[in-house]
Structures are given as C-alpha cells and as structure tokens.
Backbone bond lengths (Angstrom), bond angles and torsions (degrees), N, CA, C in turn:
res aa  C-N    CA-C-N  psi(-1)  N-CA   C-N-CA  omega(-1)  CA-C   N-CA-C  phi
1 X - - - 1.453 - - 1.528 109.30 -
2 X 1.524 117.60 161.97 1.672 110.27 -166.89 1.706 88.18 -109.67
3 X 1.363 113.45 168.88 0.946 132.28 176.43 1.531 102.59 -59.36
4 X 1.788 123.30 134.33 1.260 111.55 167.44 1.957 114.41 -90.13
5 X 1.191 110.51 0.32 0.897 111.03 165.82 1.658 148.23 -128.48
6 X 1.471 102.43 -29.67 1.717 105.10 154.46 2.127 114.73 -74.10
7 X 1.648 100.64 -34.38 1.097 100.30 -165.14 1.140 143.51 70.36
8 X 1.695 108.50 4.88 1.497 119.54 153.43 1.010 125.50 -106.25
9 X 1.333 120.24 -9.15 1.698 115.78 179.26 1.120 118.76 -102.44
10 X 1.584 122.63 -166.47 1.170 106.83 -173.91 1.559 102.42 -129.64
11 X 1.253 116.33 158.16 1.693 119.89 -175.76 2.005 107.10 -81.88
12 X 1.152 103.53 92.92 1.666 100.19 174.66 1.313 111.88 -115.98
13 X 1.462 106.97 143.20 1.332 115.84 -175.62 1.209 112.22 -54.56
14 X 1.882 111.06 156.92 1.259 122.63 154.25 1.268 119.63 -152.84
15 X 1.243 137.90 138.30 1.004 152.22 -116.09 1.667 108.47 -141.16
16 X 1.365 128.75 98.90 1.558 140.41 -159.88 1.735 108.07 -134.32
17 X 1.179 110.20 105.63 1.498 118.42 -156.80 1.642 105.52 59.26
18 X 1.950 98.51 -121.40 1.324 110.32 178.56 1.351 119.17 -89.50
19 X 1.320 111.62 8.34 1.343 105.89 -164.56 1.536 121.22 -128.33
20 X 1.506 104.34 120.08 1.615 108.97 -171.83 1.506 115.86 -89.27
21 X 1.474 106.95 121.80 1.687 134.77 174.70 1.600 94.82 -89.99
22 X 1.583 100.83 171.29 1.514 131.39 176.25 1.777 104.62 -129.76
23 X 1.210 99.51 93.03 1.658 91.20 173.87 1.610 113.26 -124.60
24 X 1.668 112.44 127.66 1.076 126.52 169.71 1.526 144.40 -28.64
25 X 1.062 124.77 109.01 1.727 115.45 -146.63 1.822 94.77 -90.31
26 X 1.240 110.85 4.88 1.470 91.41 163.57 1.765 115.47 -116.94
27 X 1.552 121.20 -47.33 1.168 121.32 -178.15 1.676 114.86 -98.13
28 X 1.516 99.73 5.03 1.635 104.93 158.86 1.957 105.82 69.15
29 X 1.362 107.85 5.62 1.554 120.70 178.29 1.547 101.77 -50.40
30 X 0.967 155.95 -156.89 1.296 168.08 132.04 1.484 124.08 -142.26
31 X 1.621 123.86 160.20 1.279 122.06 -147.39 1.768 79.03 -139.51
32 X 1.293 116.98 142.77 0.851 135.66 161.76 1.882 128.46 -131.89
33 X 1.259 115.74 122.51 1.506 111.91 -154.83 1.643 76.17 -86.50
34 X 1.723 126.79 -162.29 1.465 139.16 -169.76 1.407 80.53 -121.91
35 X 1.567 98.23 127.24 1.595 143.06 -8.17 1.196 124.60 -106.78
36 X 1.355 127.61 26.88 1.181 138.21 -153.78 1.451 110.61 -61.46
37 X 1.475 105.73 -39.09 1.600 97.84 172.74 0.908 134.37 -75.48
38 X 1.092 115.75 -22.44 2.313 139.14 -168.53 1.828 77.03 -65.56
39 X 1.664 126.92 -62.07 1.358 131.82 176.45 1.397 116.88 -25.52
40 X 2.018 97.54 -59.45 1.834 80.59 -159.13 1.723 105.80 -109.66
41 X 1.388 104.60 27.77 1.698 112.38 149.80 1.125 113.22 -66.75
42 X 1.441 130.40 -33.73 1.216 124.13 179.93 1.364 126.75 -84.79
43 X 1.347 97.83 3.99 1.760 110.82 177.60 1.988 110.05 -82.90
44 X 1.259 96.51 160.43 1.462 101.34 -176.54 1.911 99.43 -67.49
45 X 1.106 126.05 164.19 1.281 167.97 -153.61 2.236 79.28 -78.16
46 X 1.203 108.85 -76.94 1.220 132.39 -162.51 1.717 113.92 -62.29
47 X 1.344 96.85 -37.01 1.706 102.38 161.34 1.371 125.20 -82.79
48 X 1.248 125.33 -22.18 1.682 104.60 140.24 0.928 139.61 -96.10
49 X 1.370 119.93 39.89 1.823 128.67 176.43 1.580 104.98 -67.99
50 X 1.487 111.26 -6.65 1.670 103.37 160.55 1.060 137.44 -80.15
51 X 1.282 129.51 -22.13 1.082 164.66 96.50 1.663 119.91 20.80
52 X 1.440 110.46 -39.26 1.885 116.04 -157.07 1.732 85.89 -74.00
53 X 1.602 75.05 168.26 1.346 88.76 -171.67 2.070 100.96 -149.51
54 X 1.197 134.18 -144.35 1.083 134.07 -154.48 1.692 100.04 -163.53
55 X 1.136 137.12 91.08 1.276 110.11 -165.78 1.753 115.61 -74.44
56 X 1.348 110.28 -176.75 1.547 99.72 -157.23 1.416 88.22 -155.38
57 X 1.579 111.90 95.13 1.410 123.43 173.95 1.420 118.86 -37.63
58 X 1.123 115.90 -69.83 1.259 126.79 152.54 1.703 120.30 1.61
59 X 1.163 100.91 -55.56 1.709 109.34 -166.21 1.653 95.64 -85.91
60 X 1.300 123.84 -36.95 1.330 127.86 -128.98 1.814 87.81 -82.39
61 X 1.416 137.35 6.08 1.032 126.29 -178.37 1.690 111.97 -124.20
62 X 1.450 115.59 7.54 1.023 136.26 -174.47 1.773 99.68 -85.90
63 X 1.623 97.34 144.73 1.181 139.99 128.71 1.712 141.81 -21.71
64 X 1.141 133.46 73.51 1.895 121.00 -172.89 0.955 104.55 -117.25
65 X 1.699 114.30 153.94 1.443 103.90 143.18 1.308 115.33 -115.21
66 X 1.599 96.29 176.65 1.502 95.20 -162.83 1.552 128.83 -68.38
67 X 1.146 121.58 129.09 1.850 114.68 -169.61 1.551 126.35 -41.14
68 X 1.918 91.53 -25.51 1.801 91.21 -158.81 1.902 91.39 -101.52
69 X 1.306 115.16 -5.46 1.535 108.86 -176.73 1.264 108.57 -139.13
70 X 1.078 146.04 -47.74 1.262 139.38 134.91 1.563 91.87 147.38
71 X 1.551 119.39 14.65 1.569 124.96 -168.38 1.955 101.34 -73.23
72 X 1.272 127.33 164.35 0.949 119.06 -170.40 1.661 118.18 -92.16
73 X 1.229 141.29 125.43 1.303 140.16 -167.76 1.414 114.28 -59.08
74 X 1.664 103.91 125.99 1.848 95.13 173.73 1.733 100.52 -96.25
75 X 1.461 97.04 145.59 1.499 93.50 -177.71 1.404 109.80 -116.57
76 X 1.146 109.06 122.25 1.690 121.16 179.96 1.772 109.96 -140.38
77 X 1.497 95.62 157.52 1.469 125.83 -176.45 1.203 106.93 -69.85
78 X 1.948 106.50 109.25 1.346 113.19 160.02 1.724 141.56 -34.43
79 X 1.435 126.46 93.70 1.338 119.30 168.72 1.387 122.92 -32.39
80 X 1.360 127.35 -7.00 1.384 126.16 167.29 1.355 121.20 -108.58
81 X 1.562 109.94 -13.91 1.530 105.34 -176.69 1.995 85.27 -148.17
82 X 1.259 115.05 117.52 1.794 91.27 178.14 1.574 96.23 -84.49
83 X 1.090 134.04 -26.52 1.490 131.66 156.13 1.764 120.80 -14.86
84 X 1.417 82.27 -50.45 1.917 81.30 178.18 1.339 126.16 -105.70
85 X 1.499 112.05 106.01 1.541 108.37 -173.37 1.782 108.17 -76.86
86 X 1.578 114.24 131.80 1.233 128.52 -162.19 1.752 108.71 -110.47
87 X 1.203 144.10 97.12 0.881 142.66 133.93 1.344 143.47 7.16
88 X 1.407 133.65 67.95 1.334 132.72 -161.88 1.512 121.62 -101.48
89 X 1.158 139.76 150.19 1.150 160.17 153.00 1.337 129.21 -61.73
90 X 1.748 129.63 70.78 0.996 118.79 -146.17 1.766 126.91 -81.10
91 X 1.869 88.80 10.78 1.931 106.48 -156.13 1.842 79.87 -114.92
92 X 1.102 110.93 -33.28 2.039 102.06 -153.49 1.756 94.50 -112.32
93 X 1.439 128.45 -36.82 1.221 153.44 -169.03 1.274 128.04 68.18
94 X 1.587 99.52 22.17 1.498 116.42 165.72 1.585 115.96 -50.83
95 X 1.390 107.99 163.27 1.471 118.46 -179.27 1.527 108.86 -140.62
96 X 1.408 107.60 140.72 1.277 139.46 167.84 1.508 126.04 -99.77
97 X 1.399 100.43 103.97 1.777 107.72 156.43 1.420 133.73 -115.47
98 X 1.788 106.95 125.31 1.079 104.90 -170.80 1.147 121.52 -63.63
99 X 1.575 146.82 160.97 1.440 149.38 179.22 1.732 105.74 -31.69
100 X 0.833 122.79 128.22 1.671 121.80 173.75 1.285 103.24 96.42
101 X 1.551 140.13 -23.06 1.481 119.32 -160.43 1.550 115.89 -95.95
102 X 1.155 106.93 -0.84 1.109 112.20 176.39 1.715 130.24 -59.26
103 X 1.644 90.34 -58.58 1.224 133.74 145.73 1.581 107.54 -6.28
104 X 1.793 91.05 -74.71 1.761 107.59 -162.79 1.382 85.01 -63.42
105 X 1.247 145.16 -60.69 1.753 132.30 -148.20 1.528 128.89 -81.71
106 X 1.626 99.65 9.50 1.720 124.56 175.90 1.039 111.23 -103.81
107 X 1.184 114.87 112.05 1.745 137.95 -165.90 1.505 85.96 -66.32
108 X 1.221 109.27 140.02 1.820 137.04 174.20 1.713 94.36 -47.21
C-alpha cells in the first residue's frame, strides 16, 4: 500500500505483540485498520518504540486517502490528546498517525 500521506513510501507491516500495523518506510506515519489502536494504547510506552517516528510539519496539514479504500480522510482532534489531529477512515474506520503522534497519545 502507498503512503496516504507523504506518498513516497510504502505501507509495510509491523508487528507489536499480537498485533499487526502498516507503517510507512519513509515518513514513519502509521496506519491502523479498527481496532488496532484502542489495542496498542494499552501497551507499555517501551513496546512501541518500533513504532516512533519524527514528526514532519510539513505533512501534519495534509490531506489522505485511505490506503485500503481510497475514501478521503476526515481529520479530527484526538479524545486523548486534542493536540494530535488523527486521520480517520470514514467507509473502513481505520486510523492514521502521522510519524511522532503516536508517541504523543501513550500515557507516560
């Protein structure tokens, strides 16, 4: 799958406990199908350090659509962080985080 948001990389799996993500091999964004994330919020801080990413101003005001349908992403303010605007899937209800936001929405 292509990146829905830098658009040069590519979406490759990764694999954190039981649960398989799609994260971008250039802007490090990650794709999450439903519920994968509600899952790895509940993971320690330290088990998704595979996961990190770098955020990239640049991207963070952009536009995607979604990788697995191609519907267009609504972007709204995380209930856990309103700091991080999250990327949704309004046909599949997948979610998109850009490089770094992940980070921000994992309680210390």
């Amino acid at each position: 799958m292509k990146c829905p948001k830098c658009e040069t990389g590519v979406l490759k799996p990764v694999r954190v406990n039981s649960v398989e993500v799609d994260q971008c091999s250039a802007c490090r964004g990650v794709w999450f199908d439903e519920p994968e994330l509600s899952v790895l919020l509940g993971c320690e801080k330290r088990e998704l350090k595979v996961l990190s990413g770098r955020q990239n101003e640049r991207l963070d005001h952009k536009h995607g659509d979604c990788p697995r349908d191609s519907t267009r992403l609504t972007r709204m303010c995380s209930s856990l962080n309103p700091d991080v605007v999250v990327d949704v899937c309004p046909t599949c209800h997948g979610i998109w985080l850009d490089g770094g936001e992940l980070q921000k929405l994992v309680s210390e």
